[in-house]
N, C-alpha and C positions, 0 to 999 in steps of 0.2 A: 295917558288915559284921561280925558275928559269927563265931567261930572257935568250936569246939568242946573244949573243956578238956581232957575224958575222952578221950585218946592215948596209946594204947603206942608212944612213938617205937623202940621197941627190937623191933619186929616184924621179924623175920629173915626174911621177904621183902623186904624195902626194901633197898638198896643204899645205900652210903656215902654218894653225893651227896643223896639222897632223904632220906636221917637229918639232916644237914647241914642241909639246907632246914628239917625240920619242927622242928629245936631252933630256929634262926633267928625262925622264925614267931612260937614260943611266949616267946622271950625280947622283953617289952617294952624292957628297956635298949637291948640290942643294937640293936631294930627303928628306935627312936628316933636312933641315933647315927646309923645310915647314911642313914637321910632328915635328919638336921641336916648331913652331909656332902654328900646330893643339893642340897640348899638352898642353899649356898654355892656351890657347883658353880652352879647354877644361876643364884646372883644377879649373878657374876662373868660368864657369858655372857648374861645377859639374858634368861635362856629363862625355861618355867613355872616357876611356884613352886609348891611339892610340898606337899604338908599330911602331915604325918609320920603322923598317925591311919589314914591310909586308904593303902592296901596294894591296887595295882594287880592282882589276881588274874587280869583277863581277861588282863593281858600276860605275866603266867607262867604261866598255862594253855597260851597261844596257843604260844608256847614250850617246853614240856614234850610237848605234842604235834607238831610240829614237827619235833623231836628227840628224838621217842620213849622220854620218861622217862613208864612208865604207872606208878610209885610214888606221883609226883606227882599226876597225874591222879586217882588214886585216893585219895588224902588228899583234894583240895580235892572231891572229891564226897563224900565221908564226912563233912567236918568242917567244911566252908565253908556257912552255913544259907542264903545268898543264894544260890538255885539261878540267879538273872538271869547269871551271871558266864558261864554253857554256852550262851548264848543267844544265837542271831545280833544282832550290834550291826549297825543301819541307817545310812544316812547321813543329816545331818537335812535336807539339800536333797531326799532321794526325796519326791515326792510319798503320800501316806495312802489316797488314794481305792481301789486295789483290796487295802490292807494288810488282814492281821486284825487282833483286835483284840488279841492277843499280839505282834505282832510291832510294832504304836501304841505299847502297854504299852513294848517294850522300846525302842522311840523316843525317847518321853520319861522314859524312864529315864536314858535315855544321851545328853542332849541338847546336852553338852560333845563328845561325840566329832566329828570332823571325816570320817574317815576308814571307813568300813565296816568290819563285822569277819565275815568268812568263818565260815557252821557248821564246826563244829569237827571234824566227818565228814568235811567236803569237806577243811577242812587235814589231816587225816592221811591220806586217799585222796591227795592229790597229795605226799607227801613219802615214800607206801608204809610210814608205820603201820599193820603189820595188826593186831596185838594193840590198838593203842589205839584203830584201829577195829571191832572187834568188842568192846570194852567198853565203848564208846559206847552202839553197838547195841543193847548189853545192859540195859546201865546208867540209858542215860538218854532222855529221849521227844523230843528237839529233832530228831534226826532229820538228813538232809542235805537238798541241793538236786540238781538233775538236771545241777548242773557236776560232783558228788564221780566220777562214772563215768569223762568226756573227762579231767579232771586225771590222774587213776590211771591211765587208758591213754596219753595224751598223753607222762608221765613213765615206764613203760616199769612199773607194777606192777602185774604177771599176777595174782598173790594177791588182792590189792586189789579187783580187778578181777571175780575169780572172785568174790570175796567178797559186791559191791553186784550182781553179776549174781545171784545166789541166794536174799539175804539182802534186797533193798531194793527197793521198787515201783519209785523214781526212776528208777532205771536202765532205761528201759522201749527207750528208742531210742540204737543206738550209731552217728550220725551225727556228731557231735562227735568218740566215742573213736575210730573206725577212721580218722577224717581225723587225729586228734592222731599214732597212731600209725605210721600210712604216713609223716608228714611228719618225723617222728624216728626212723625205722627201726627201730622195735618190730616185729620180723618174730613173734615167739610173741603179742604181744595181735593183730597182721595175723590171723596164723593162728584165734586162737582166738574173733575179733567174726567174721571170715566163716565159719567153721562152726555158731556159736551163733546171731548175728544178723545174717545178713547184711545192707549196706546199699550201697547208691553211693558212689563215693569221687568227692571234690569235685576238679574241673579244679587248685585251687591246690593243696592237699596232695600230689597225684601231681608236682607241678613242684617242688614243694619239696625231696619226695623224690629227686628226682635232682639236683637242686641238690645234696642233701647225699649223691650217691653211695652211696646204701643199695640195694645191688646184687641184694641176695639177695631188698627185698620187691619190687622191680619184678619180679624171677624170677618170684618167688610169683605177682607179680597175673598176671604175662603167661601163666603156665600153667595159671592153676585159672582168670583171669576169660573171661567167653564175648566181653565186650566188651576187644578190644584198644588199645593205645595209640593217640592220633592223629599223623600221622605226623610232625608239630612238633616235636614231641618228641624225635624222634631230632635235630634240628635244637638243640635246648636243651641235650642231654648231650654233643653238640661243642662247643656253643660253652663249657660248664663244665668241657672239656677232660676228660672220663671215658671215658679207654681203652674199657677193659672194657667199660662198660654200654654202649658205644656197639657193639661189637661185637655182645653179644649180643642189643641192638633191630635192627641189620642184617641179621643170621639169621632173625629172628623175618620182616620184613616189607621187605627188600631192593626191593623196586621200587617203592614209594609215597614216596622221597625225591628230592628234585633235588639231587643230589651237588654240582654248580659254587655252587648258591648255600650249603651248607651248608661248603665252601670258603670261602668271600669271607668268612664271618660266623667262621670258625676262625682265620681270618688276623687279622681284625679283636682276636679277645680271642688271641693270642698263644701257640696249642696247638701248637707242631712236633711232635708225636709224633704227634697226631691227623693232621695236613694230611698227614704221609708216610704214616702206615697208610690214609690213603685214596687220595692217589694211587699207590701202591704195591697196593694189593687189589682195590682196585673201580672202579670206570667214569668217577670223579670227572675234571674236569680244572679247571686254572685257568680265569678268565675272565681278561678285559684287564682286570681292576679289583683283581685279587689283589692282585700286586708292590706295588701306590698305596698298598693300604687298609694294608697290612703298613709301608710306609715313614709314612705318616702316626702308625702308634701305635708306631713304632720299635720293629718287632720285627726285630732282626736277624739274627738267626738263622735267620728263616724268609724275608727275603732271600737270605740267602747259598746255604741250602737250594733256593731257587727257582731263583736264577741257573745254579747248578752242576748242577742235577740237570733241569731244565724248557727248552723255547723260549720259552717267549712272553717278548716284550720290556720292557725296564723302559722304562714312557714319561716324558718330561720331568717329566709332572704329580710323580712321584713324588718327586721331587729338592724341586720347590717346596714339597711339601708336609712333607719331612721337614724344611726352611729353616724352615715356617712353626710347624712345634713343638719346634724347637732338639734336632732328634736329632741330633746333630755327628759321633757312628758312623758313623750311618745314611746320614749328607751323604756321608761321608769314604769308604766304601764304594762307592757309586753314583757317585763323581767319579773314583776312582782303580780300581777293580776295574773294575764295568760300563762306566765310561766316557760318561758322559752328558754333556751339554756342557751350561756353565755358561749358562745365558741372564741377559739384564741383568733381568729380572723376577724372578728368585731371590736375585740381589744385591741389588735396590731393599729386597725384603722382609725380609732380614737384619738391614739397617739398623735394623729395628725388635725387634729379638731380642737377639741372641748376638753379641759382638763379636769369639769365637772363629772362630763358621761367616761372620761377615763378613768378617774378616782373610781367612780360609783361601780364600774363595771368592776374593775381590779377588787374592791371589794368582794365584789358576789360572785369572783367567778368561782365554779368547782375546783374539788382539791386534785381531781385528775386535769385538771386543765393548765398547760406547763408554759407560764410568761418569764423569762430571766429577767429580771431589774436590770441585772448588767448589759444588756444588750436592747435595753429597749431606747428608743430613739424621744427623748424629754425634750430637744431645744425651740419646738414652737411652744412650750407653753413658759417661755421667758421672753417671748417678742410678745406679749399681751402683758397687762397691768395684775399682779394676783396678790392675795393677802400673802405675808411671809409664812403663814402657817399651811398653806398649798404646800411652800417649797418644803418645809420640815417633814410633811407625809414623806415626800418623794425620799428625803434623803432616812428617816425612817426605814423605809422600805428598801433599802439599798441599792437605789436608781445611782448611774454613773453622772458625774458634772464635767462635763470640757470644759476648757478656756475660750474656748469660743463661746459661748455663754452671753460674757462681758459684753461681745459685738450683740446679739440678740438684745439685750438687757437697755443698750442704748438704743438698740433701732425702737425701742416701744418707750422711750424716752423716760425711764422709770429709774430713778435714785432708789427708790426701795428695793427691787430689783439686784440693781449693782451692787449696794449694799452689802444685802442678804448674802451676794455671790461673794465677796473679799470677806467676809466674817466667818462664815460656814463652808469653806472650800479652801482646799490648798495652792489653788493655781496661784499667782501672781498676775499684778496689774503690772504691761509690761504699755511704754509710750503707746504704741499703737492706739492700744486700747483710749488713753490722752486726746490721740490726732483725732482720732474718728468722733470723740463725745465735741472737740472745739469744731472739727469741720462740718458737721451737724447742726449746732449751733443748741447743744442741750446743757443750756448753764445751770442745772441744777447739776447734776452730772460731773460737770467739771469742778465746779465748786468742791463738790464731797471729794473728787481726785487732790484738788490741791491742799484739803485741810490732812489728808491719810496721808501727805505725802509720796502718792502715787511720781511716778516719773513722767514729765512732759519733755513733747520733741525740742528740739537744740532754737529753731525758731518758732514759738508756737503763735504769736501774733501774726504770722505771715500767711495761715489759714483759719483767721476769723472774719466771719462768711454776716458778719453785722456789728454796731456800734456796740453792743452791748456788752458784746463777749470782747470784742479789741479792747473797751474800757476797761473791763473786768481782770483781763490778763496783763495790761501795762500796770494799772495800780497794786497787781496782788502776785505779781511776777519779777524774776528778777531779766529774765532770757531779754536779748535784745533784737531787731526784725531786721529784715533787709527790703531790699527793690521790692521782691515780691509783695509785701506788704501792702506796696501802694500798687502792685499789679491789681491785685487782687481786687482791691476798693475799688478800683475804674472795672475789672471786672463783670462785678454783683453790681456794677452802677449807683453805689452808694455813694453820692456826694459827700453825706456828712462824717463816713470816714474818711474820704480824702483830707476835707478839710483838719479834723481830729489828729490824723499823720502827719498833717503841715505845721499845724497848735503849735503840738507837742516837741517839734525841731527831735525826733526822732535820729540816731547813732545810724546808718545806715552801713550793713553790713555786707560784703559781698557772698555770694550764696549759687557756688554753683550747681546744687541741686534742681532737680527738674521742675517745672511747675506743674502745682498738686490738682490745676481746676484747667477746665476746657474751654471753650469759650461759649459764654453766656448768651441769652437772647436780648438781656437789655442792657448787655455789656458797650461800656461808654471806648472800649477799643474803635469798636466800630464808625465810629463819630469822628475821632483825630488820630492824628498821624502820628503821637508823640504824647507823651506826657505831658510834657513843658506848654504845648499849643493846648491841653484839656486843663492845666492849671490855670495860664493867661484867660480863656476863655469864660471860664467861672470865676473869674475875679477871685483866687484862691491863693 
């Protein structure tokens, strides 16, 4: 790529950063140093390696238009002799067959790129370069595509806009721009594609639009279009909780709505200001499924709203269902305000949630209401972290402890937990329980196993799954490991335990038990054939 010699860098149209640039260009040293500084940069993270002769042009073009430096732009069209650089880059997976023969040309020109490179009309149309798209225009013959119009509108540039409308055949259909615009609240490109071009605006665009609460082009459309909204719609800007625009689609067309279900669905997404402006203004009433759908997505405020201000009643379901998504408010509310009675089916389902709204319930339930302690099911509330005084209610109340416990107590990786469980329980810490807290890798865990003198398996070094815990268990162990050991390390692809196994001239046991792990995803097996060729290789 050729640059052109003959430069006034000192052109007093050009701007600072622009003079900057074009002394940059012309200095070979300079140019050299920062691609030897891109190269190292590069070699260090692995990425491309940069040829310092060749000067990326299209990516500071793409750039400079972009961010609307036209100094730029107008140097590298002056003085850049490779005109390819302004010219839409393809991607080299598009297929050829309806390509021309300029745009083959710039295919295999460009047949390293991976990525498409947008005409350069269309990038200044969507980022509202007018000036650098009107010296395009002028300047150069590459021309745009029939996206440079929807971008320009889509992003909200009226100029832009005016400009490919006058100035460019592409622009022939604004089906694209008037939907970009509706759907991002361009109410001046709204206004100025339907007096110019009119066109349909697409079912999604119009939802989107009120999705994003652009109040004023709904206005628009609902006054100037002859087709008005369908009446869903009014159903869509309640449930996206929009006062306003809900108001004034109610004015517009008040009798094409079913108010009770546009209720139930208010309740559902959690709008109290919408649910009172409607039951307060219009005809709306709860159904028997409000109070539920509101308790199930624990909105409480629009319970409390209900109860205090409505009749209709809060049924059982609702209690159950605020149990069954640990709204504990929402429980607390509906148990002690509205007064709904506990049934043993809201308790059963506790047991599998929140040991809060279990406790709280088991408290308040009635005395006719029959839970056994002995048969209720406790062990998800030991895979969660709890004060020890949770567990002493439980064991108060004469709930059952399995020994499976231990296993829960580690999966939520909780020494307090496991604790509480060998101090207050008669089961026994039997090795398993050992295997599972080292293969896990919960060394607090293991720690308190080794001070209680709990029992550890015959090799326990041979499933520590990181350095921390192999260190832990050779300095504070007496057991000795085998093969597996360094299986393992090449396993979990941890170098620094291989090395650690090497250190240390480890007793190497024979072990003809099975191995305890499967094979890993960034397991260094995959890599060599052999131990001995993954020790030579890392210099180990």
């Amino acid at each position: 790529m050729q640059i052109n010699s003959s430069l006034d860098c000192n052109n007093n149209n050009d701007d600072d950063r622009s003079k900057l640039f074009k002394r940059l260009i012309h200095s070979q040293l300079i140019r050299n140093q920062i691609f030897n500084l891109i190269k190292i940069i590069n070699r260090q993270e692995g990425a491309y390696y940069y040829d310092e002769l060749k000067l990326d042009f299209r990516s500071i073009l793409e750039k400079a238009v972009q961010y609307g430096h036209l100094p730029i732009v107008e140097f590298i069209h002056n003085n850049v002799k490779d005109a390819s650089v302004f010219d839409r880059i393809l991607d080299k997976s598009v297929g050829t067959s309806q390509l021309s023969m300029r745009d083959i040309a710039a295919l295999m020109r460009n047949s390293d790129n991976r990525k498409p490179k947008p005409h350069l009309m269309d990038l200044a149309a969507q980022h509202g370069q007018l000036e650098i798209l009107k010296f395009l225009h002028i300047n150069r013959t590459e021309g745009c595509s029939t996206d440079a119009f929807g971008l320009a509108a889509s992003n909200g540039h009226l100029e832009c806009v005016k400009f490919l409308y006058h100035h460019r055949k592409e622009s022939t259909t604004a089906t694209r721009a008037i939907d970009g615009a509706v759907s991002n609240g361009h109410l001046n490109l709204v206004v100025f594609l339907q007096n110019n071009m009119p066109e349909d605006i697409s079912k999604n665009s119009l939802e989107v639009s009120l999705a994003g609460n652009h109040i004023e082009v709904i206005k628009y459309l609902l006054t100037n279009q002859t087709e008005r909204l369908p009446s869903n719609y009014i159903n869509l800007v309640a449930c996206f909780g929009h006062l306003e625009m809900l108001k004034s689609l109610l004015t517009e067309r008040p009798d094409q709505v079913d108010m009770n279900v546009i209720i139930d669905e208010v309740a559902y997404h959690g709008h109290l200001s919408v649910i009172r402006y409607l039951l307060e203004n219009t005809a709306a009433q709860c159904t028997h499924n409000t109070m539920t759908i509101a308790a199930e997505k624990g909105h409480l405020e629009i319970i409390k709203y209900l109860h205090f201000n409505r009749r209709e009643a809060c049924p059982q379901e609702a209690l159950y269902l605020a149990v069954a998504n640990k709204h504990f408010e929402v429980v607390k509310f509906i148990v002690e305000v509205i007064q709904i009675d506990i049934a043993p089916s809201s308790i059963s389902l506790s047991e599998l949630h929140r040991f809060e709204i279990f406790r709280y319930l088991y408290d308040r339930m009635p005395e006719n209401t029959n839970v056994d302690p002995s048969t209720t099911r406790i062990d998800m509330f030991f895979s969660e972290e709890h004060d020890p005084s949770d567990f002493d209610w439980l064991k108060e109340k004469g709930f059952q402890f399995s020994n499976m416990l231990y296993f829960f107590a580690d999966s939520a990786k909780s020494k307090v937990t496991f604790k509480w469980l060998h101090e207050n329980t008669t089961h026994p810490i039997v090795s398993m329980h050992t295997q599972s807290a080292i293969i896990s890798g919960h060394h607090s865990i293991v720690e308190y196993l080794n001070e209680v003198g709990a029992p550890f398996p015959q090799y326990p070094m041979d499933i520590a799954h990181d350095l921390q815990m192999l260190t832990y268990l050779h300095r504070n162990r007496t057991e000795s490991c085998t093969i597996q050991a360094m299986d393992n390390a090449i396993n979990v692809g941890d170098i620094q335990m291989i090395k650690y196994l090497k250190q240390n001239n480890f007793e190497i046991q024979q072990n003809n038990q099975p191995k305890l792990f499967g094979m890993q995803q960034n397991s260094l097996f995959v890599e060599y054939n052999s131990r001995l060729e993954l020790i030579k290789s890392n210099n180990l």
